[in-house]
C-alpha positions as CSV (number, residue, x, y, z in Angstrom):
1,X,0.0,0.0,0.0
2,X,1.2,3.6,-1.0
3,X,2.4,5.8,2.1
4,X,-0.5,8.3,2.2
5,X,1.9,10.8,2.9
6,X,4.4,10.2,0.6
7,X,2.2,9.8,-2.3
8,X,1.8,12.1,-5.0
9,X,-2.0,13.7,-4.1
10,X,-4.7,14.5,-7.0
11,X,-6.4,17.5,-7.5
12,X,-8.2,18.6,-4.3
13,X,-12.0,18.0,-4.4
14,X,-14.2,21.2,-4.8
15,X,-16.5,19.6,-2.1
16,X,-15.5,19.9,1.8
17,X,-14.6,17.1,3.2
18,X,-17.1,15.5,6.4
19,X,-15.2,15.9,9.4
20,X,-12.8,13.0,10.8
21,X,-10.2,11.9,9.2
22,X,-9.8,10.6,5.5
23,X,-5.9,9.6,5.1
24,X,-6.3,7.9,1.4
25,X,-9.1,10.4,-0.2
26,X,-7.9,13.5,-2.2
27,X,-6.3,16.8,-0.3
28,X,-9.6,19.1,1.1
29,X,-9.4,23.4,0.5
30,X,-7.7,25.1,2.6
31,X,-10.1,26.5,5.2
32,X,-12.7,25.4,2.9
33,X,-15.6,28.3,4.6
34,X,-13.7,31.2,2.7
35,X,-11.5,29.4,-0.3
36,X,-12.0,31.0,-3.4
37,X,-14.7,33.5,-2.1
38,X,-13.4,37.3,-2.9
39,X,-13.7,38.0,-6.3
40,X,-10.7,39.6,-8.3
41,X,-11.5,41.9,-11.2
42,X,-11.0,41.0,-14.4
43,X,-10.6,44.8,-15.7
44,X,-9.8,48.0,-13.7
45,X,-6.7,50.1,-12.7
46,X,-3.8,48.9,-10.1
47,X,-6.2,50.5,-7.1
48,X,-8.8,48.4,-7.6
49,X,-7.0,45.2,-8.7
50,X,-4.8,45.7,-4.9
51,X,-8.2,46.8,-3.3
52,X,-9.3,42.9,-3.9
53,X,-6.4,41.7,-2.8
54,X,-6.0,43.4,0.3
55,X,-6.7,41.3,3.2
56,X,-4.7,38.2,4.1
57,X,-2.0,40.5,5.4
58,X,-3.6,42.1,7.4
59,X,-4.4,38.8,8.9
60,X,-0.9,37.6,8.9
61,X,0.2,41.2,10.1
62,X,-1.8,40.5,13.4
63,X,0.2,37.5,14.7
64,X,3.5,40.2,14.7
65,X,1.9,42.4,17.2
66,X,0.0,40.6,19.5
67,X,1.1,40.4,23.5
68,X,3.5,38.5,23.0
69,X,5.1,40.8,21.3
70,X,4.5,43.1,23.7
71,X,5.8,41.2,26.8
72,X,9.9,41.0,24.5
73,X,9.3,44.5,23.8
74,X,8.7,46.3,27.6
75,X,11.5,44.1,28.5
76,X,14.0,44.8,25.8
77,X,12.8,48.9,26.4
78,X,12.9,48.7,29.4
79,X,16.2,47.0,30.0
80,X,18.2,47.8,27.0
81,X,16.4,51.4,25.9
82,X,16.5,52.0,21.8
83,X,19.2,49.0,21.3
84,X,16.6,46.3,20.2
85,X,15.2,48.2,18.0
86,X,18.0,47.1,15.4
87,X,16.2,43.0,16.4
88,X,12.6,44.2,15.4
89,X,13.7,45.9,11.9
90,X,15.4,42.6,11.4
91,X,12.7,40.4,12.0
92,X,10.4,42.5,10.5
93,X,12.2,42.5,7.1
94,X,12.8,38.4,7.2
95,X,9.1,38.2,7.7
96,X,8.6,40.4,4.8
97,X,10.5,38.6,2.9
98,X,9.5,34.9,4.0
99,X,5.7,36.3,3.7
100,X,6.1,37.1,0.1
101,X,7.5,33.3,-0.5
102,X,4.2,32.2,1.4
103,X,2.0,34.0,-1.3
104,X,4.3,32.6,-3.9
105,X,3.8,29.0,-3.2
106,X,-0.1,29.2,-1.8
107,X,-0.9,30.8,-5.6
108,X,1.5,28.7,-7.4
109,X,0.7,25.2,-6.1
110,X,-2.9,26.5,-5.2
111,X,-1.6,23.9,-1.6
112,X,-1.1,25.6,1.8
113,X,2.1,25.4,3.7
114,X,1.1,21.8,5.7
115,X,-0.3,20.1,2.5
116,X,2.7,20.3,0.8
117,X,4.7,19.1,4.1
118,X,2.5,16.0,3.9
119,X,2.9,15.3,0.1
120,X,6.6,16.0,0.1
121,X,7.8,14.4,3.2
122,X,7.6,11.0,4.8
123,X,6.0,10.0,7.8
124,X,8.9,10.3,10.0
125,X,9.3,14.3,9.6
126,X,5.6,15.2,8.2
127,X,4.2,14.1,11.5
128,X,7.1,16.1,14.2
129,X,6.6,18.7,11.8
130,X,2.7,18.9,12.5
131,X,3.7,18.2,16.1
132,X,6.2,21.5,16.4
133,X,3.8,23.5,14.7
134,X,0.8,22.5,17.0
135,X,3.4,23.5,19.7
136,X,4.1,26.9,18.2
137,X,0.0,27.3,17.9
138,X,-0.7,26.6,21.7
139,X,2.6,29.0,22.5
140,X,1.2,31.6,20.4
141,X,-1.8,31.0,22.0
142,X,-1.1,31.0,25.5
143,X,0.2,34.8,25.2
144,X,-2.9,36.1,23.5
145,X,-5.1,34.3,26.6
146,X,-2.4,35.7,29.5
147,X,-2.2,39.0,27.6
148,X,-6.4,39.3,26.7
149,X,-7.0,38.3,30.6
150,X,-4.3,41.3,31.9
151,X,-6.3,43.8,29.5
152,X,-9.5,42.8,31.3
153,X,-8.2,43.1,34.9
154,X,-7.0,46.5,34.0
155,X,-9.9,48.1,32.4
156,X,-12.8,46.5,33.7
157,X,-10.8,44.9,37.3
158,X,-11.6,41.4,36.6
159,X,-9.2,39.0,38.7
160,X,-6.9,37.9,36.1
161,X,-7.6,33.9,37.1
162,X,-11.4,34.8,35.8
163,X,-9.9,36.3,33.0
164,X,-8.1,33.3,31.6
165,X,-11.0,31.3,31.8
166,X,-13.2,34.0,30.1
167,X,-10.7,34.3,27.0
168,X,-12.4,30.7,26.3
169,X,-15.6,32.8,25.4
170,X,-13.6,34.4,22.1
171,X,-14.2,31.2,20.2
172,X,-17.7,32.4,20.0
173,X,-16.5,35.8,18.2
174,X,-14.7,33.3,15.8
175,X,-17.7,31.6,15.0
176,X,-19.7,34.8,14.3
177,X,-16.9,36.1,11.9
178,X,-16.5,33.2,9.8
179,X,-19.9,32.7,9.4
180,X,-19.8,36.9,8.3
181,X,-17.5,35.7,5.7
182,X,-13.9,36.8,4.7
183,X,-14.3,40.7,4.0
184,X,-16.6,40.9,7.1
185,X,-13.1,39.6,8.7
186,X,-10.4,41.2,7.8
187,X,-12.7,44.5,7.8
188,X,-12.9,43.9,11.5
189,X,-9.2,43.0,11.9
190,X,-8.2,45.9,9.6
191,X,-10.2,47.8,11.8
192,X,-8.7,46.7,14.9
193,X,-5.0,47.4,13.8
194,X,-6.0,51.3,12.7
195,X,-7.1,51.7,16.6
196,X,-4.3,50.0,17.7
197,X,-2.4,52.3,15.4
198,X,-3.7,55.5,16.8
199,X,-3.1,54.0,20.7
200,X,0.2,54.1,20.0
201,X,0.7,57.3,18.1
202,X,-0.7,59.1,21.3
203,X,1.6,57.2,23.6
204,X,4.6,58.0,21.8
205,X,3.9,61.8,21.5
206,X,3.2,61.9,25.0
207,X,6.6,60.4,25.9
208,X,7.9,62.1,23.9
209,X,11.4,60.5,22.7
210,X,14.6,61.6,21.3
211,X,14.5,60.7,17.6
212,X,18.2,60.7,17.4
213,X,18.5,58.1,19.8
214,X,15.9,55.9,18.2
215,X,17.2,55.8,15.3
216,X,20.3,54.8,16.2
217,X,18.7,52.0,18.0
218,X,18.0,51.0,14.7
219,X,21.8,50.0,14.0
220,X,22.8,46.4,14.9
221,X,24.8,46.6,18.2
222,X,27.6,44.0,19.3
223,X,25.9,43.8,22.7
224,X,22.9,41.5,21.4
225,X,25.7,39.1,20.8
226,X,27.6,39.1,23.4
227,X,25.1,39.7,26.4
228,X,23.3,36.9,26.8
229,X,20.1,38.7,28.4
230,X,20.2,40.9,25.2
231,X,20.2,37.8,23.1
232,X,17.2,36.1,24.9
233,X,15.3,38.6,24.8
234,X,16.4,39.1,21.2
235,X,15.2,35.6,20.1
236,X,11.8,36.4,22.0
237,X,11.5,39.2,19.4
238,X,12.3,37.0,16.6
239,X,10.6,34.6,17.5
240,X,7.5,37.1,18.4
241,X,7.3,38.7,14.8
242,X,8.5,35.9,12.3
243,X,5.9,33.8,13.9
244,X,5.7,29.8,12.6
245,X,1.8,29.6,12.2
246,X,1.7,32.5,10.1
247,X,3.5,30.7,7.3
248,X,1.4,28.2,6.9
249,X,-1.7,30.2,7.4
250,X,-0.5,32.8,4.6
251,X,-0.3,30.2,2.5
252,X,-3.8,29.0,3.0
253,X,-5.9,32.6,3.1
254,X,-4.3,34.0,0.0
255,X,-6.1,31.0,-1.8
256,X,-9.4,33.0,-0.3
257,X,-8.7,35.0,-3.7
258,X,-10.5,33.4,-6.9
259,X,-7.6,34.7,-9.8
260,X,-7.9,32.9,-12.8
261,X,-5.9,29.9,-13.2
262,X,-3.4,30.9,-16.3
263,X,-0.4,32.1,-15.5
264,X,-0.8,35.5,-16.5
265,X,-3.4,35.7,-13.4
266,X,-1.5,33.9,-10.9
267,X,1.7,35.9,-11.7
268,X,-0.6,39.5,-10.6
269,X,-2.0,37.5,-7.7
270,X,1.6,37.0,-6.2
271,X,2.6,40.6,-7.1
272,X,-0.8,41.9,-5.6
273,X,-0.5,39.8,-2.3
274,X,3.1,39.9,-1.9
275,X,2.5,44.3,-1.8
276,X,-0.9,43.7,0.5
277,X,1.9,41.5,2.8
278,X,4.6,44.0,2.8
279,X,2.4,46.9,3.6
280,X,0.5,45.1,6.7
281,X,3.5,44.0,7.8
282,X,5.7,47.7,7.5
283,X,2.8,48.8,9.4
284,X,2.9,45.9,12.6
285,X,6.4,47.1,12.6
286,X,5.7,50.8,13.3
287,X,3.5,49.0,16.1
288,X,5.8,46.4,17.2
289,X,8.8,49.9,17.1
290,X,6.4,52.0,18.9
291,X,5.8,49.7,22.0
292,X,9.4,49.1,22.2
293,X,10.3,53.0,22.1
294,X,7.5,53.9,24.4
295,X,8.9,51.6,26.9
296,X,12.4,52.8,26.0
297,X,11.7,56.5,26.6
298,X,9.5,56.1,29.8
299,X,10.8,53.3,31.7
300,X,14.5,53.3,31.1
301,X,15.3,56.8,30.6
302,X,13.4,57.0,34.3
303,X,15.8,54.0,35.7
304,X,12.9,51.8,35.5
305,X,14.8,48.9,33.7
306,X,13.1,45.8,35.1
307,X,9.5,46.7,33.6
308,X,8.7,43.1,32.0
309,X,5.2,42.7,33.6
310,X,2.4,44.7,31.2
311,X,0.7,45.1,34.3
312,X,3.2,47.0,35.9
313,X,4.2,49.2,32.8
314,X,0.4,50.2,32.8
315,X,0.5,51.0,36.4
316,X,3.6,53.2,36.1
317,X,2.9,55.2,32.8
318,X,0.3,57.5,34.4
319,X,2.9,59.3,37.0
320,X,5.8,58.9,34.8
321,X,4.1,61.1,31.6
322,X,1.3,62.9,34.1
323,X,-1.4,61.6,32.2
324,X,-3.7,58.8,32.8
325,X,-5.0,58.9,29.1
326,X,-1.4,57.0,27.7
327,X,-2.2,54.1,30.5
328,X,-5.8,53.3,29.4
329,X,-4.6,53.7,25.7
330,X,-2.5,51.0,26.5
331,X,-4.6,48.6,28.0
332,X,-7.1,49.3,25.1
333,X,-4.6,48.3,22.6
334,X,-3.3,45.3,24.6
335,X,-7.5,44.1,24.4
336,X,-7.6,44.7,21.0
337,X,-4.6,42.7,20.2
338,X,-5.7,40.2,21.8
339,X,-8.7,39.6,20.2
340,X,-7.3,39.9,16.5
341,X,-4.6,37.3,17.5
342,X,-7.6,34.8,18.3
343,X,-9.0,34.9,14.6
344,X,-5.6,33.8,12.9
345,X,-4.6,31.6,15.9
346,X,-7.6,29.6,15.4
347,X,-7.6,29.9,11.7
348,X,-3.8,28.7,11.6
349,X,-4.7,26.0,14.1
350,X,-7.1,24.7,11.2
351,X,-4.6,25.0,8.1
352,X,-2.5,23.1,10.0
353,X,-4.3,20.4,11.2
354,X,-6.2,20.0,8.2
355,X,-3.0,20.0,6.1
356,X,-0.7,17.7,7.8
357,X,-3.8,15.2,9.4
358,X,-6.3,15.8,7.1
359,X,-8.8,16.1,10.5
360,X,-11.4,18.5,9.9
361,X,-12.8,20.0,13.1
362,X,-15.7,22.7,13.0
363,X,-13.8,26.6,14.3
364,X,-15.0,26.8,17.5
365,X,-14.2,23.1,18.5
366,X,-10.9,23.9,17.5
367,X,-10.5,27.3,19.3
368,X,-11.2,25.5,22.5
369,X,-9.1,22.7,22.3
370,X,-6.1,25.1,21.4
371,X,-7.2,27.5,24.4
372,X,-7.5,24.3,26.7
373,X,-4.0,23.2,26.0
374,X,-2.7,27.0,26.2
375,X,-5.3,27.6,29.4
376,X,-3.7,24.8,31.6
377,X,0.1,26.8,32.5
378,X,-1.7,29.9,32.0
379,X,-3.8,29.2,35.2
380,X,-0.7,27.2,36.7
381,X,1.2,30.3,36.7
382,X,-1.6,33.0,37.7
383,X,-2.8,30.4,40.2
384,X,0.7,30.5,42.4
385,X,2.6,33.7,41.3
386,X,-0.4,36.0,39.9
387,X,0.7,39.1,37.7
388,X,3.8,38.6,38.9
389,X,4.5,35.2,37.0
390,X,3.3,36.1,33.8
391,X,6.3,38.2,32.2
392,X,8.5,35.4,32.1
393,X,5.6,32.9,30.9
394,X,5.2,35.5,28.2
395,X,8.6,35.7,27.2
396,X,9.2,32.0,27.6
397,X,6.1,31.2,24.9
398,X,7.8,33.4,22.0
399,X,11.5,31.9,22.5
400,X,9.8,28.1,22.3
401,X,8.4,29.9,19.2
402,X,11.6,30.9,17.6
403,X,13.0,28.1,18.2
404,X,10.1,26.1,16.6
405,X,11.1,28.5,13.8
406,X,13.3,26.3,11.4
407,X,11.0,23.4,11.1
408,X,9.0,25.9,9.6
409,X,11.2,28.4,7.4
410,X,13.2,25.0,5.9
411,X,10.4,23.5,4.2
412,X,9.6,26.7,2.9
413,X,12.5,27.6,1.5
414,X,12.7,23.6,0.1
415,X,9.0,24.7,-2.0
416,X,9.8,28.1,-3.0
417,X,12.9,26.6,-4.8
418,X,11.4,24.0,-6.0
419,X,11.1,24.1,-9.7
420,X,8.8,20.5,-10.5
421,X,6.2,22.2,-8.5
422,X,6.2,25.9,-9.1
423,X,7.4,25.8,-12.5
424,X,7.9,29.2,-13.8
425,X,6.6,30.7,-10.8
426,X,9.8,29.7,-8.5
427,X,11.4,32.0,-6.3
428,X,13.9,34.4,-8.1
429,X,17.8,33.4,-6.7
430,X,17.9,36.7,-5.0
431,X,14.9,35.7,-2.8
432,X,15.7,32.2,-2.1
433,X,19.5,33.4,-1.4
434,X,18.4,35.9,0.8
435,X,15.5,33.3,2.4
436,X,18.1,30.8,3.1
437,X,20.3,33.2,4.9
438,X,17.4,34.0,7.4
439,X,16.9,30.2,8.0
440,X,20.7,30.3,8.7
441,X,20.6,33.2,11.2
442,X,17.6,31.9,12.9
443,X,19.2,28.7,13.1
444,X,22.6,29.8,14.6
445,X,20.9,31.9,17.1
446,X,18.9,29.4,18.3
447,X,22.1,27.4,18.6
448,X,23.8,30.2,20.5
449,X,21.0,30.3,22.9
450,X,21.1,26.9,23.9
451,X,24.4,26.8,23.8
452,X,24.7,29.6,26.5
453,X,21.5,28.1,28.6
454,X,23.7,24.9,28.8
455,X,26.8,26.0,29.8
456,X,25.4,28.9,31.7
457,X,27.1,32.0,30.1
């Protein structure tokens, strides 16, 4: 009998499959509710052509700023002022970049990120490989819950315990969008980022920061290297912004666009999403720069240079900048992150599974099962240390994620060079030269941190 991984899969049946599992039968659509549903125009100028292709970023784009990103960034403000800044501007651009392969493949092969992992690959690495990334969902997951509940307790008071078990509730605003439909979707996420936006704008003109010394935080310093604090909190960032799930979920929602199939079509579907990508994802990093400057410019220029918990950085910003408006802006953000982060967790979570196991379960059932898994150390950790415990938790879940990063950014690099498959749609060499030297650096610096963790330097 042919290994049903290994073997070479038909076209992929226009009908969704029934839920369970069905290891022999033909690859199902990638999130099957929303594939093919936006129209693309036919005719019309380069406006409305991107206009119908602007979405999927956006949804990608939320997995770089959500609380875990902000727990790296207060610490790396905090501790280190503008220095880090340099890490996020990295990251950022190696997720634009790895993004733009994402698109590539998803309207080349018209497969998402795990499908191809399970045609490609035998048993023995398709399956860890759907393991790791299950990890990576349920770490990404377990910061949107800790950093959703600390959003509640400081707006509305809600003991944060009760708030971790209340973030179980969002599956239900899941359910509601998909059934809304895609636009309905990324209008709201859209939506959500432009507030979080403005948030931040305010913050950072009331603290007020000295430009020079930003932007020479944007130059790569020696010290990330060779301070090992710097470089943990480094590969939190990393691993924070180029986020695992999101590869495989880009590939998957850009197949929500119905281009034509010649080539002509899916050549202006790649350059149309690959500029919808790149503009979502310069804009999370003015997000992901201004939390990490705010926290620079109030905290450590004040000597506050232990601020890690959110909790604590909302508590202080009122006194520090006289002005209780930055601290409620901030907590307001930190909801809204939150909930954005639940629509393409849960919407990751299904690419994956569906893609690697072919096991279809409805959106909500699988929102809960990821929140269970993330909900356990969450209420562990609130349960015995409260706020106080949930810093390093936070941290903690995006290093596990960068270092779940590899067995994600290798087998994309392995598609978007692959020439049987793409055809005349593979990867330019500049692209897959400069992809393959962000799998190396992600790769070495996960091999530095372990490095120092086990020899204690």
């Amino acid at each position: 009998m042919a290994d049903p991984i290994a073997q070479s899969l038909p076209l992929p049946s226009t009908t969704p499959p029934p839920p369970g599992i069905d290891s022999a039968g033909p690859s199902p659509r990638s999130l099957p509710e929303v594939h093919r549903s936006v129209a693309v125009p036919n005719a019309g100028g380069f406006l409305r052509k991107l206009f119908a292709f602007m979405g999927p970023g956006y949804l990608v784009a939320v997995g770089y700023m959500d609380p875990g990103n902000w727990a790296t960034s207060l610490a790396g403000g905090s501790a280190f002022g503008y220095t880090l800044l340099s890490v996020a501007l990295a990251s950022s651009l190696m997720a634009i970049l790895l993004q733009a392969l994402c698109v590539r493949i998803g309207v080349a092969t018209g497969q998402d990120l795990a499908q191809l992992c399970r045609e490609r690959f035998p048993k023995v690495v398709a399956y860890p490989l759907w393991f790791l990334a299950e990890i990576a969902i349920c770490a990404t997951d377990l910061a949107e819950l800790i950093g959703t509940a600390i959003a509640l307790e400081l707006l509305f008071g809600i003991p944060l315990l009760y708030g971790v078990m209340l973030t179980a509730l969002d599956a239900f605003l899941m359910l509601w969008l998909q059934n809304k439909g895609m636009r309905w979707l990324e209008a709201l996420v859209f939506g959500l980022i432009a507030l979080i936006f403005g948030c931040f704008a305010v913050q950072i003109a009331l603290s007020n920061p000295v430009w020079a010394d930003v932007l020479n935080g944007y130059i790569p310093a020696v010290s990330i290297m060779t301070n090992q604090t710097q470089l943990y909190i480094a590969m939190g960032i990393i691993g924070a912004t180029v986020m695992p799930h999101n590869l495989y979920l880009h590939t998957a929602v850009i197949q929500s666009r119905a281009w034509k199939p010649d080539l002509e079509s899916k050549r202006e579907a790649i350059r149309f999403g690959t500029i919808d990508s790149t503009i979502a994802l310069t804009l999370a990093l003015f997000i992901n720069s201004a939390i990490l400057i705010t926290a620079a410019s109030v905290f450590h220029t004040s000597g506050n240079t232990e601020v890690a918990e959110i909790g604590d950085a909302y508590h202080l910003m009122s006194p520090l900048l006289g002005s209780s408006l930055a601290a409620t802006l901030f907590a307001v953000a930190l909801l809204f992150c939150g909930l954005n982060a639940t629509v393409t967790a849960t919407m990751a979570g299904q690419v994956v599974m569906e893609g690697f196991l072919r096991f279809r379960l409805p959106p909500v059932a699988r929102r809960l099962l990821t929140r269970l898994v993330a909900i356990v150390p969450a209420v562990i950790v609130t349960w015995h240390y409260g706020a106080s415990g949930t810093a390093d938790l936070l941290i903690l879940s995006q290093v596990i994620l960068s270092l779940q990063l590899p067995f994600a950014v290798i087998p994309l690099m392995l598609f978007a060079q692959d020439k049987a498959r793409l055809g005349t749609l593979v990867a330019p060499l500049w692209q897959i030269a400069l992809g393959w030297g962000c799998a190396a650096l992600i790769v070495a610096l996960n091999l530095k941190l372990l490095a120092d963790a086990v020899t204690g330097h």
